[in-house]
C-alpha positions in Angstrom: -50.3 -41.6 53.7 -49.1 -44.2 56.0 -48.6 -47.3 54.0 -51.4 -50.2 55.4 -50.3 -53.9 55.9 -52.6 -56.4 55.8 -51.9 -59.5 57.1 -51.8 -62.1 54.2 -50.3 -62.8 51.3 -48.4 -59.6 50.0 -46.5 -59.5 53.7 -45.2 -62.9 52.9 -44.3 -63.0 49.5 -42.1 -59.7 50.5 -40.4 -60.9 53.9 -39.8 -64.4 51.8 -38.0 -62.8 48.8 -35.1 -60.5 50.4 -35.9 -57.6 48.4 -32.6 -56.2 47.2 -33.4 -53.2 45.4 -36.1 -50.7 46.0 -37.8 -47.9 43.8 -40.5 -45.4 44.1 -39.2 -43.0 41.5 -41.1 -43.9 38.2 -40.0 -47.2 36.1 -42.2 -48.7 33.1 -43.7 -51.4 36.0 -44.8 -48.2 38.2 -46.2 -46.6 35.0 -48.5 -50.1 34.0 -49.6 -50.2 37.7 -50.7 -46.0 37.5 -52.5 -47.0 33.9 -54.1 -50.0 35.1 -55.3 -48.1 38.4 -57.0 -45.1 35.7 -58.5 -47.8 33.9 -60.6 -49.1 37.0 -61.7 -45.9 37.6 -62.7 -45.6 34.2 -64.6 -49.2 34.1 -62.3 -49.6 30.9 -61.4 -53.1 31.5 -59.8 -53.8 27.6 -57.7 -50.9 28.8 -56.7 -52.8 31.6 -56.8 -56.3 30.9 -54.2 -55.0 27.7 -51.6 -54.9 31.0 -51.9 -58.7 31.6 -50.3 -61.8 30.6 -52.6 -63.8 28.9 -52.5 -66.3 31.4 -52.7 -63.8 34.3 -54.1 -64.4 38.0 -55.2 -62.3 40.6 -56.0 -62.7 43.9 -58.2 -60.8 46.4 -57.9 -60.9 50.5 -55.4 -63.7 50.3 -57.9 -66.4 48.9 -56.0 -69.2 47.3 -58.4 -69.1 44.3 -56.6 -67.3 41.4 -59.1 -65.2 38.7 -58.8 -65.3 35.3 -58.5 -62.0 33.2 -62.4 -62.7 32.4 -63.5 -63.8 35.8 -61.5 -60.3 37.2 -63.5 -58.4 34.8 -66.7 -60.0 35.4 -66.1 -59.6 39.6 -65.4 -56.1 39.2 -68.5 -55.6 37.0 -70.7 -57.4 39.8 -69.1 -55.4 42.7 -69.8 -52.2 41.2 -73.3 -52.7 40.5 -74.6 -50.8 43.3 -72.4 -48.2 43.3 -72.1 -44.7 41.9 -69.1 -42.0 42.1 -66.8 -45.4 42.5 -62.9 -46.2 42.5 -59.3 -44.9 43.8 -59.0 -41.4 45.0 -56.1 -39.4 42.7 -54.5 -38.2 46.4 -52.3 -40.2 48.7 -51.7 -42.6 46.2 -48.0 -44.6 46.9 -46.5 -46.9 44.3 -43.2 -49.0 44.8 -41.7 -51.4 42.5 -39.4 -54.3 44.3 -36.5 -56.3 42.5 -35.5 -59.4 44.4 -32.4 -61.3 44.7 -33.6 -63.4 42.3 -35.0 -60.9 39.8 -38.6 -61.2 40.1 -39.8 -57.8 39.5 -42.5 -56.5 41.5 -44.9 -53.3 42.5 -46.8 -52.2 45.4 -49.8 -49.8 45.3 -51.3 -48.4 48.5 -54.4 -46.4 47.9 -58.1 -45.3 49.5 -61.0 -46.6 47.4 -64.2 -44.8 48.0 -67.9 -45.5 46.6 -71.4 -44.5 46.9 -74.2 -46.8 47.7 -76.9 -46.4 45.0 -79.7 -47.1 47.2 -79.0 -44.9 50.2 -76.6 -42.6 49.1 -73.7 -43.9 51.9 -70.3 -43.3 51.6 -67.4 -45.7 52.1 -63.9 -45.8 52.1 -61.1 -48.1 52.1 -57.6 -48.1 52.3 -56.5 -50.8 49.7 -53.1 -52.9 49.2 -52.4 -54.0 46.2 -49.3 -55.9 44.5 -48.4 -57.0 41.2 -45.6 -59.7 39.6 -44.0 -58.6 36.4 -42.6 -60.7 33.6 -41.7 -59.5 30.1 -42.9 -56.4 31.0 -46.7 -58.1 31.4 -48.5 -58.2 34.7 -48.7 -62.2 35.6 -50.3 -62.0 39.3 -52.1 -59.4 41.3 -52.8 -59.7 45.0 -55.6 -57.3 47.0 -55.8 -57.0 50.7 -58.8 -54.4 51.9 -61.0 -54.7 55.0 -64.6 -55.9 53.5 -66.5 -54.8 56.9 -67.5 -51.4 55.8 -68.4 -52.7 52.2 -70.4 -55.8 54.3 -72.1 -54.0 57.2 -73.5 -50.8 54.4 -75.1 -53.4 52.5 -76.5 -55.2 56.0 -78.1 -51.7 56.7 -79.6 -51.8 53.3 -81.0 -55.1 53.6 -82.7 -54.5 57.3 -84.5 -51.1 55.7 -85.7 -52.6 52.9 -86.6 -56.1 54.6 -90.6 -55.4 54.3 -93.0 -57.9 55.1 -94.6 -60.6 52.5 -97.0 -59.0 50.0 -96.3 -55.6 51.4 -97.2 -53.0 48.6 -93.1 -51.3 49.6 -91.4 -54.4 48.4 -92.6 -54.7 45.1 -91.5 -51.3 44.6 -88.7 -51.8 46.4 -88.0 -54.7 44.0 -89.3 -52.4 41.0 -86.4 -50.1 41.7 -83.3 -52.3 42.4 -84.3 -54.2 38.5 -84.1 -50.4 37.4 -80.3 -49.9 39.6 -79.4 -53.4 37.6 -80.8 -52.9 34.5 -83.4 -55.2 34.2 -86.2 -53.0 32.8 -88.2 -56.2 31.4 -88.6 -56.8 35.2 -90.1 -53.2 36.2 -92.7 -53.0 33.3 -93.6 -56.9 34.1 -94.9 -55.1 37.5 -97.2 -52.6 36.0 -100.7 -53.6 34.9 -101.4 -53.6 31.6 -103.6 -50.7 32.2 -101.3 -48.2 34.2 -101.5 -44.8 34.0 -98.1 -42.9 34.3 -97.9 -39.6 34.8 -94.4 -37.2 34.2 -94.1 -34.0 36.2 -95.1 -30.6 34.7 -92.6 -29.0 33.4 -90.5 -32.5 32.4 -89.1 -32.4 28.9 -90.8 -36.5 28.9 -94.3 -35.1 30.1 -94.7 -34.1 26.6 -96.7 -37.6 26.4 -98.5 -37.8 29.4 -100.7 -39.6 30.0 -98.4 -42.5 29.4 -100.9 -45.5 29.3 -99.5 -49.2 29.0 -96.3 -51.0 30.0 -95.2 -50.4 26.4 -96.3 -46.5 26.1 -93.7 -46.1 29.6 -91.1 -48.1 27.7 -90.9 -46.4 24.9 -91.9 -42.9 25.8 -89.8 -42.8 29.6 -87.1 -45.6 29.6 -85.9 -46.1 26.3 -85.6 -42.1 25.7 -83.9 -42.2 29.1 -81.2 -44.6 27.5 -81.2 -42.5 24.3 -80.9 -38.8 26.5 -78.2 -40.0 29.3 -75.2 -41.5 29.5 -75.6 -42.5 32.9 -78.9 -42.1 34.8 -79.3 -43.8 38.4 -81.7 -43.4 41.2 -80.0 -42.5 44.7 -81.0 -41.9 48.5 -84.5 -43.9 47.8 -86.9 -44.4 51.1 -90.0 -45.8 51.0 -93.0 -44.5 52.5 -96.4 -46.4 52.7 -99.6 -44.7 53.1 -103.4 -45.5 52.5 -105.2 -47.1 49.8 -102.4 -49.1 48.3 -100.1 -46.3 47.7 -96.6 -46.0 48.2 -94.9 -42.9 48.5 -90.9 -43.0 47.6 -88.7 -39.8 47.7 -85.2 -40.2 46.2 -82.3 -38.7 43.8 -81.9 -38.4 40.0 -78.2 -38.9 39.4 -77.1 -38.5 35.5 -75.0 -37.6 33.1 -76.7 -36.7 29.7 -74.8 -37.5 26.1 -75.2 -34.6 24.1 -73.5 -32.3 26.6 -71.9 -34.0 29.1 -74.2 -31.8 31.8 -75.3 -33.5 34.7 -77.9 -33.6 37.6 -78.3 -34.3 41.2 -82.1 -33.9 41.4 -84.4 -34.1 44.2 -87.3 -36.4 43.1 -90.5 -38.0 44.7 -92.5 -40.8 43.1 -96.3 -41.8 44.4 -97.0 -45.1 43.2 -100.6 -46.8 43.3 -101.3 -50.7 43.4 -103.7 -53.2 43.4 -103.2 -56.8 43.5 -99.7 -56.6 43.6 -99.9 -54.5 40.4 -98.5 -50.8 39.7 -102.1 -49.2 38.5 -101.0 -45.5 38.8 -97.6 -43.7 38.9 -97.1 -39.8 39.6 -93.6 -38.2 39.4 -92.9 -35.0 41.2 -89.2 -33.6 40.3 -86.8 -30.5 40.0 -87.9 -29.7 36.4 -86.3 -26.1 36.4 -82.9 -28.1 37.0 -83.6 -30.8 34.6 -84.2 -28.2 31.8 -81.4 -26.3 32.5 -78.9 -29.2 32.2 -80.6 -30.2 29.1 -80.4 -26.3 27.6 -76.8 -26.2 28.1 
């Protein structure tokens, strides 16, 4: 893979130093970098924080404002939010490890990130440059250089399809569904009536208590046996559809992982949701059941 310079601060910390020795056979400082790079993709961030210096900074696209260990954790967490199937591709990966004339020890990583958009299902890759300062065998600064425009314009598209008009029955279920991508389910059930109906597909192991009737009977019986079932569960490739009498008609993705086998699914799903007054009064699922049980069976 052809090794990508960014203009910025990794070119000039390594023009300024006179490099005198060079490595790209493995060392203890390439081996950190490799485990610190797994532990990304992992989201294990005690894993990789365990490679810093207490006192560590890093730096992204030459920005003069250093992170802290917990700040770095806490802007990872926030940038991967929204994505799904998320970190460095194993392949093309180059690492280099840099010994100046005055001893400071330090390692180059040049790498493609890719990620999924949760809400649209888009793809998007970047080459990334990253470097890393060594003392004591501890990382004590990183520095990232990546282009943010594909990252930037993906999320622009986003915003222009789901930028529906005030009180318009799509963006409260637009809204219903990015709480769900975050987390917040005290935000989805506070837009249900108190007297919703909600209905589980035939065939759906969590039908077995429709009809689901309550914010707190859809709580207990869908989303917190979701959390129970699943390791991971997200909702992908969502478009909205409005139609008559204050329904919305959404078709989408189940994307999981489930705990007690470590099967997972990539469903096809429709949802036809019913309002009034800026309420949720009536919720129908259609999904791939005959997938869902199989995964569940294994």
């Amino acid at each position: 893979m052809k090794k990508v310079f960014i203009m910025g601060l990794a070119i000039v910390l390594f023009t300024a130093c006179n490099q005198k020795q060079r490595y790209t056979q493995n060392s203890p400082e390439i081996d950190t970098f490799k485990s610190v790079i797994k532990s990304y993709n992992d989201q294990d961030w005690e894993g990789m924080t365990s490679q810093y210096a207490d006192t560590a900074k890093t730096f992204n696209n030459s920005s003069d404002v250093g992170l802290s260990l917990e700040e770095m954790v806490a802007y990872h967490k926030e940038s991967l939010s929204n994505l799904s199937n998320r970190g460095f591709l194993d392949k093309d990966q180059e690492y280099e490890m840099v010994i100046t004339d005055k001893g400071d020890t330090w390692v180059n990583f040049w790498g493609d990130w890719e990620g999924t958009l949760k809400a649209n299902g888009k793809k998007i890759k970047i080459p990334i440059h990253l470097t890393g300062q060594f003392k004591d065998g501890k990382i004590v600064r990183t520095s990232g250089n990546w282009d943010n425009a594909p990252m930037v314009l993906a999320l622009q598209e986003i915003e222009a399809n789901n930028n529906f008009p005030p009180g318009d029955n799509r963006a409260i279920v637009n809204g219903m569904y990015q709480s769900f991508s975050t987390g917040d389910i005290p935000a989805v059930l506070a837009s249900l009536d108190q007297k919703v109906i909600w209905m589980e597909a035939e065939g759906n192991s969590l039908a077995d208590g429709n009809p689901y009737k309550g914010p707190d009977a859809v709580l207990n019986g869908i989303f917190n046996k979701i959390g129970e079932n699943y390791e991971s569960f997200t909702l992908e490739k969502i478009k909205l559809h409005e139609m008559v009498n204050d329904e919305v008609f959404a078709t989408l993705r189940y994307n999981g992982k489930l705990k007690a086998n470590g099967a997972t699914i990539d469903a096809q799903a429709a949802h036809l949701w019913t309002l009034r007054n800026g309420k949720v009064i009536g919720f129908q699922q259609y999904v791939d059941t005959k997938q869902l049980a199989e995964a569940e069976s294994k």
